[in-house]
C-alpha positions as CSV (number, residue, x, y, z in Angstrom):
1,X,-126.2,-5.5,17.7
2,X,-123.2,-3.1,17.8
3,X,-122.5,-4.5,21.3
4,X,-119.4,-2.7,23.2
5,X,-118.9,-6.0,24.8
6,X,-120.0,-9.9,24.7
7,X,-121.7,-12.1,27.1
8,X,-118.1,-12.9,28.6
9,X,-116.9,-9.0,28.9
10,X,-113.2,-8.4,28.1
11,X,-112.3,-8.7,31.4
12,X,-111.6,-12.2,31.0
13,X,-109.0,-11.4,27.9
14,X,-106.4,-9.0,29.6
15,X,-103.2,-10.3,28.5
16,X,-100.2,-9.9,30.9
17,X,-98.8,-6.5,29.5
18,X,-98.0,-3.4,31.6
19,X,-97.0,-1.1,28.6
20,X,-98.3,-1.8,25.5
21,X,-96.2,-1.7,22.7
22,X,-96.6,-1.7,18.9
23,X,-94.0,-5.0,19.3
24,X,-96.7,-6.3,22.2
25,X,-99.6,-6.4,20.0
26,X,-98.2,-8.1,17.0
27,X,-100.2,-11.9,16.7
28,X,-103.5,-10.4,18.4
29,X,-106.2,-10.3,16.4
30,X,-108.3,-7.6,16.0
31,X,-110.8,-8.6,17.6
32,X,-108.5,-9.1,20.7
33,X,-107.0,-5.7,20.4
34,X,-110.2,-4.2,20.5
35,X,-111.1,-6.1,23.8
36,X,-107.7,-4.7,25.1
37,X,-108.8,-0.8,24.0
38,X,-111.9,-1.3,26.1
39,X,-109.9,-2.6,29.3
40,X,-107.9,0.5,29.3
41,X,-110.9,2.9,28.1
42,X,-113.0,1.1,31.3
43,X,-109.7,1.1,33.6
44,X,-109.7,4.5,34.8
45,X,-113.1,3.8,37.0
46,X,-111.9,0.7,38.0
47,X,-114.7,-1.8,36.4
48,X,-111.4,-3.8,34.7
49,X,-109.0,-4.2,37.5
50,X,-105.1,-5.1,36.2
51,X,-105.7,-3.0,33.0
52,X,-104.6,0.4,34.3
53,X,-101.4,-0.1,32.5
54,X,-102.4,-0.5,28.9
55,X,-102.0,2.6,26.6
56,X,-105.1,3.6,24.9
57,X,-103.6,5.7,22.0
58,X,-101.0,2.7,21.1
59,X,-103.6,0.6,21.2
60,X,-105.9,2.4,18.9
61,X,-102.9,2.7,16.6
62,X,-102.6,-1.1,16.7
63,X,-106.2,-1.3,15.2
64,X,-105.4,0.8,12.9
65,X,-102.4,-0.7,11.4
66,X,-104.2,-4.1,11.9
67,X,-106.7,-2.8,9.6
68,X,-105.0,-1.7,6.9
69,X,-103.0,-4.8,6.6
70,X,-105.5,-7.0,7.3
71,X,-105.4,-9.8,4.7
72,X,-109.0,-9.5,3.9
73,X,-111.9,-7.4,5.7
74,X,-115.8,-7.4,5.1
75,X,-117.9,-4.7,4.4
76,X,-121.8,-4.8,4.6
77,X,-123.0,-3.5,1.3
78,X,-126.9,-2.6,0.8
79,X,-128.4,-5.0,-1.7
80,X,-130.6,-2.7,-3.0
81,X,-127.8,0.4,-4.2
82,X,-125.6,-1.7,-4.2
83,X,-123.2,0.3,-2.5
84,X,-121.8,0.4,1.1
85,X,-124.7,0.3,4.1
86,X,-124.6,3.6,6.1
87,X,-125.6,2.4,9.5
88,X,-126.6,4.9,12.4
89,X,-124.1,8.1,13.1
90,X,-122.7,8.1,9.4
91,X,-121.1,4.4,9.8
92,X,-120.3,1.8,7.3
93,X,-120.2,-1.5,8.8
94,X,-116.4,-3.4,8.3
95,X,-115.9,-7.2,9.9
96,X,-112.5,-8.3,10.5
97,X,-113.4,-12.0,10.1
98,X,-116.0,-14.0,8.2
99,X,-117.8,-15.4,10.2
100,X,-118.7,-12.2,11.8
101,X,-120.2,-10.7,8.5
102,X,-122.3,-13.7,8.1
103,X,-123.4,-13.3,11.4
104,X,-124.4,-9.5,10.9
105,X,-125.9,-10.4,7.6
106,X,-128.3,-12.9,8.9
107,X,-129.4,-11.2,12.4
108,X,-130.0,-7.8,10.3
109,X,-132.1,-10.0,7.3
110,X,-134.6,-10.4,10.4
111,X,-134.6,-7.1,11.1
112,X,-135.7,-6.6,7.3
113,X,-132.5,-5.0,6.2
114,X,-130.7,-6.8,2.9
115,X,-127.0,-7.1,3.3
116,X,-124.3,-8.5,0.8
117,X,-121.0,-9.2,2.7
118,X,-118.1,-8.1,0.0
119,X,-114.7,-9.2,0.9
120,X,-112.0,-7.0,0.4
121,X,-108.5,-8.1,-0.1
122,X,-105.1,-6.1,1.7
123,X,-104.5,-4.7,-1.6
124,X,-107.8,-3.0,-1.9
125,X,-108.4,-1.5,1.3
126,X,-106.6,1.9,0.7
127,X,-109.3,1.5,-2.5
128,X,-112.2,1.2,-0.8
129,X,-111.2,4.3,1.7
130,X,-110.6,6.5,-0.9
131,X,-114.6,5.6,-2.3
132,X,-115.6,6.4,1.5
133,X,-114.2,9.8,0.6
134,X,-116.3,10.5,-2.6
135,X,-119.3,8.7,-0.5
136,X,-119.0,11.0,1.9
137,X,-119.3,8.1,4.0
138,X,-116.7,9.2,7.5
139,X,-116.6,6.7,9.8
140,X,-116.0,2.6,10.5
141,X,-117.9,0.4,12.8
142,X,-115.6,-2.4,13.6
143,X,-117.1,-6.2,14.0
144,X,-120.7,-5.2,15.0
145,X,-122.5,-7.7,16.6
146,X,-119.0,-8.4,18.4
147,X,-116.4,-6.1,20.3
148,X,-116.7,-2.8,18.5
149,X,-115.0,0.1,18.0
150,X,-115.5,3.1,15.6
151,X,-112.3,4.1,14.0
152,X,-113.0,7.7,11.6
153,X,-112.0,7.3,7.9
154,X,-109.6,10.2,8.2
155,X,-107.7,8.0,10.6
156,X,-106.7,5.5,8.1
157,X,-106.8,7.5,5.0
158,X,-106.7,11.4,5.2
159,X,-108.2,13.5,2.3
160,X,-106.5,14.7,0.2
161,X,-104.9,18.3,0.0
162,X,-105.4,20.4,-2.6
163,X,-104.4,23.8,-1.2
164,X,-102.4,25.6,-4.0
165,X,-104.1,23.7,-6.6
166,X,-105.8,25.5,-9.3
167,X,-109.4,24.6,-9.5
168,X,-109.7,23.5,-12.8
169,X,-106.9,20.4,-11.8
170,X,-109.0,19.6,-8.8
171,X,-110.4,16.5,-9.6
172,X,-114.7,16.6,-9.2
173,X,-116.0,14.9,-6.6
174,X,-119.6,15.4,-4.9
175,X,-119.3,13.7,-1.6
176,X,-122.5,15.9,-0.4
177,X,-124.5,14.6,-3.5
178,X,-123.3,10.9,-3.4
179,X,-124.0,10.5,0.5
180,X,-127.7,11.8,0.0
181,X,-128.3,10.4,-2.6
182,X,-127.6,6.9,-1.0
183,X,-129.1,8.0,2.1
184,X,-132.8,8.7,0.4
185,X,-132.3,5.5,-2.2
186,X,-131.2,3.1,0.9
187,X,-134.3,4.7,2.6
188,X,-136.5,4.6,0.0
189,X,-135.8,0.9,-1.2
190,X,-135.9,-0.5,2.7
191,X,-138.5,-2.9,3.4
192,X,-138.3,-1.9,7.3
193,X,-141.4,-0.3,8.6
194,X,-141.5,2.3,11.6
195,X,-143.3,5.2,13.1
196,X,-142.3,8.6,11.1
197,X,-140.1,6.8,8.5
198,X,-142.2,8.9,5.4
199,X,-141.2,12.5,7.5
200,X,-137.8,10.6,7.6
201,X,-137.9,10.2,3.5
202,X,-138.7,13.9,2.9
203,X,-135.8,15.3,5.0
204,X,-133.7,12.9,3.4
205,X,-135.4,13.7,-0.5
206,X,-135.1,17.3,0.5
207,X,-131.4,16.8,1.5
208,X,-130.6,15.1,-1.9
209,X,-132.4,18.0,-3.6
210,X,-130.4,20.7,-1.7
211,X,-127.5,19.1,-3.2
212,X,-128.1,18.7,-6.0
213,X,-129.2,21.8,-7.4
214,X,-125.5,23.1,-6.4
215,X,-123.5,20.3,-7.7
216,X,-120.7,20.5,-10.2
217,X,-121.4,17.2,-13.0
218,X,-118.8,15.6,-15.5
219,X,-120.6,15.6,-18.8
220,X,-119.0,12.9,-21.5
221,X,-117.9,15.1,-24.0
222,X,-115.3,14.1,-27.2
223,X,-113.8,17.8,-29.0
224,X,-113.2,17.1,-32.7
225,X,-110.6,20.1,-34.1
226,X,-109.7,20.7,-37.4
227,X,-106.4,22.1,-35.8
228,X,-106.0,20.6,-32.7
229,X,-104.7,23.5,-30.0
230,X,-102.4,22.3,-26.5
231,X,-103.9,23.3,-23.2
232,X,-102.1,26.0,-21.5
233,X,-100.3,25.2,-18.1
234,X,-103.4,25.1,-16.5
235,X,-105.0,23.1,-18.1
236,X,-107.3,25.4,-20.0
237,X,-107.7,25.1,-23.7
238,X,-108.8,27.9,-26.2
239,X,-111.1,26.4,-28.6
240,X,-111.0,27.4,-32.6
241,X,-113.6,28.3,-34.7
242,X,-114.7,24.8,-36.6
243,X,-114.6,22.9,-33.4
244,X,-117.5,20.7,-32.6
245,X,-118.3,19.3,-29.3
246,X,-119.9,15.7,-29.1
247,X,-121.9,15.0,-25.7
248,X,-122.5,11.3,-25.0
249,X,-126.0,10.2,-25.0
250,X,-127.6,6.9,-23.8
251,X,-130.4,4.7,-25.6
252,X,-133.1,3.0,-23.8
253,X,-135.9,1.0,-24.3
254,X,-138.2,3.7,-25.7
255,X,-136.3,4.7,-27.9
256,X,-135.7,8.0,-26.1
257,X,-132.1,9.1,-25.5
258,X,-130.7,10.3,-22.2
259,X,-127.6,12.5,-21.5
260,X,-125.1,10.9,-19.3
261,X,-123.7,12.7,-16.0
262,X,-121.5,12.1,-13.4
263,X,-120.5,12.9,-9.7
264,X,-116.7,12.0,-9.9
265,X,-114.2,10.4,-12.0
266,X,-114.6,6.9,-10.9
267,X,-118.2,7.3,-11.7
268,X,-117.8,8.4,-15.1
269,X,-115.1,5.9,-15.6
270,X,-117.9,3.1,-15.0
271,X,-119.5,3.8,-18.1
272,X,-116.7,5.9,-20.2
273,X,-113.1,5.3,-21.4
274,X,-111.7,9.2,-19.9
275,X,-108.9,8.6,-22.7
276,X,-111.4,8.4,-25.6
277,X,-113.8,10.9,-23.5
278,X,-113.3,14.3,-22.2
279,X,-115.5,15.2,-19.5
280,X,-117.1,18.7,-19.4
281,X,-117.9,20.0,-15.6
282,X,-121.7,21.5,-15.7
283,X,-123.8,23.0,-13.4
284,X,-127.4,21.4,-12.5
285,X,-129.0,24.5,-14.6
286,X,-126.5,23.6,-17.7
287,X,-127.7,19.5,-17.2
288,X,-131.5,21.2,-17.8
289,X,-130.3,23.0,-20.4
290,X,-128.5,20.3,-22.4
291,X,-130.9,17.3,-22.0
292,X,-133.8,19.7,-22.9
293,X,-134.2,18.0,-26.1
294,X,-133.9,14.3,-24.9
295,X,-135.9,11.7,-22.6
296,X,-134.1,14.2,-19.5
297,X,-130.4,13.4,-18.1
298,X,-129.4,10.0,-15.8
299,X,-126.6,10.1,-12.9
300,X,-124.4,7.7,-12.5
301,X,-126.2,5.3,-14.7
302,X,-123.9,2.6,-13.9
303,X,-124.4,3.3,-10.4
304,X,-127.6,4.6,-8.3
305,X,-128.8,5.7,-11.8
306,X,-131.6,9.0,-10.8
307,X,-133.2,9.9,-13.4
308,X,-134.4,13.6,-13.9
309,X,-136.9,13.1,-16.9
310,X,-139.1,16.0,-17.4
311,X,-141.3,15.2,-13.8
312,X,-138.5,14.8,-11.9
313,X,-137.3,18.2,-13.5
314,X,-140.4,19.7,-12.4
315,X,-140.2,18.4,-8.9
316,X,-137.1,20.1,-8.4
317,X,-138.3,23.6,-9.1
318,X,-140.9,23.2,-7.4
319,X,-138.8,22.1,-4.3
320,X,-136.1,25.2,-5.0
321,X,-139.4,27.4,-5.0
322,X,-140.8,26.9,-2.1
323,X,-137.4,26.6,-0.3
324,X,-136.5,29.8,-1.2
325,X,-140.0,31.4,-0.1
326,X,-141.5,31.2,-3.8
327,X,-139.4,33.3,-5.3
């Protein structure tokens, strides 16, 4: 798939424009305004003759817009994470119609990969960018299978800036984490067979380990005072002596219990009311620490759901160790 151009070419679909203008490419589909940005990207060497006049950054911007107020797109989610599928070159696949999505869906179920087709309404969209950001996920492939273009996240929904903000009112977010994490458990979980896919899981295990032994959790966490203090203007808050501090914990089936943590807000907010829970922000060494006691500590339990139990624990010092020479 991800063709740059159909059986008929876009030659055929140059519409009678000279400059293109925001105005001019109101009622074109996306679809069609993508077969316009090619003319004008292919113009300068003369494959598309006529097209020399269409303006390839208005056009773009016309995408763009047509996008974002799309009144539904399609995103291919992986069945298995159930999160968004990261295709090749860091690229989550987004249809602008239907019937293109179900078209993807079924030529890639032949190809062994599992795809669920989410629609996502104009209200949303600006929603489902701002998950790309705590993804990590950077860039759109538009209508594979049709004519495509890649449009970067950034473009539609830049990141946020937080310069001047002090840290403790940045909100956490572990973009690193999340994207390796779905990159190893998309991998993993993949029925597709090919020549060095088990040297491609441990780069992409090794990845997720690198991250995670530097990321910064939320840790469900309720204060109980017996005279409550304010935070100060930043936030910080000086705890009294008689305080306790509650962690969440989680029951399973064995009867063992779990310690809860998170990568980011929305996360945490899957499984935990932030106005009845506080959350904590702990280091990977400080998740050890707490769970030491318990079955081990889940991520995102409402989401990819890792486990570190005591092997998976084990694993990862081992990994650190040799990483850093065996010290």
């Amino acid at each position: 798939m991800n063709n740059e151009r159909n059986n008929g070419g876009p030659e055929g679909n140059i519409h009678a424009v000279s400059a293109m203008t925001m105005k001019a490419a109101e009622g074109l589909t996306i679809q069609d305004l993508i077969g316009l940005l090619q003319s004008a990207r292919n113009s300068a060497d003369g494959r598309v003759p006529g097209a020399e006049h269409l303006d390839e950054q208005r056009l773009f911007e016309a995408i763009k817009n047509a996008i974002l107020n799309a009144e539904n797109i399609y995103i291919a989610y992986d069945v298995h994470t159930n999160y968004p599928y990261i295709g090749a070159n860091d690229q989550v696949w987004v249809f602008s119609e239907e019937r293109f999505a179900a078209n993807a869906a079924d030529y890639y179920l032949q190809q062994m990969i599992q795809l669920e087709m989410k629609q996502i309404g104009r209200e949303d969209i600006r929603r489902l960018l701002s998950e790309l950001h705590l993804l990590g996920i950077r860039n759109l492939l538009i209508d594979n299978g049709q004519l495509t273009v890649v449009v970067a996240r950034d473009e539609l929904l830049p990141p946020p800036d937080w310069s001047g903000t002090p840290e403790i009112q940045i909100p956490v977010s572990n973009p690193g984490l999340q994207h390796a994490m779905l990159s190893f458990f998309q991998a993993m979980y993949s029925r597709q067979q090919f020549a060095g896919k088990s040297q491609m899981l441990r780069a992409a295990e090794a990845r997720m380990l690198d991250e995670l032994v530097q990321t910064k959790f939320l840790v469900p966490m309720q204060i109980k005072e017996e005279q409550p203090s304010a935070p100060d203007e930043l936030g910080k808050k000086t705890l009294q002596q008689g305080t306790v501090i509650q962690f969440a914990s989680l029951g399973v089936e064995d009867g063992e219990s779990w310690l809860p943590v998170f990568t980011d807000w929305p996360e945490f907010e899957k499984g935990y009311d932030k106005t009845v829970w506080g959350g904590n922000v702990a280091t990977y060494e400080d998740i050890v620490a707490l769970s030491a006691s318990m079955g081990g500590a889940v991520i995102n339990f409402r989401g990819i759901g890792f486990r570190l139990d005591e092997k998976n624990k084990r694993m990862v010092a081992e990994y650190v160790r040799e990483r850093d020479g065996g010290r």
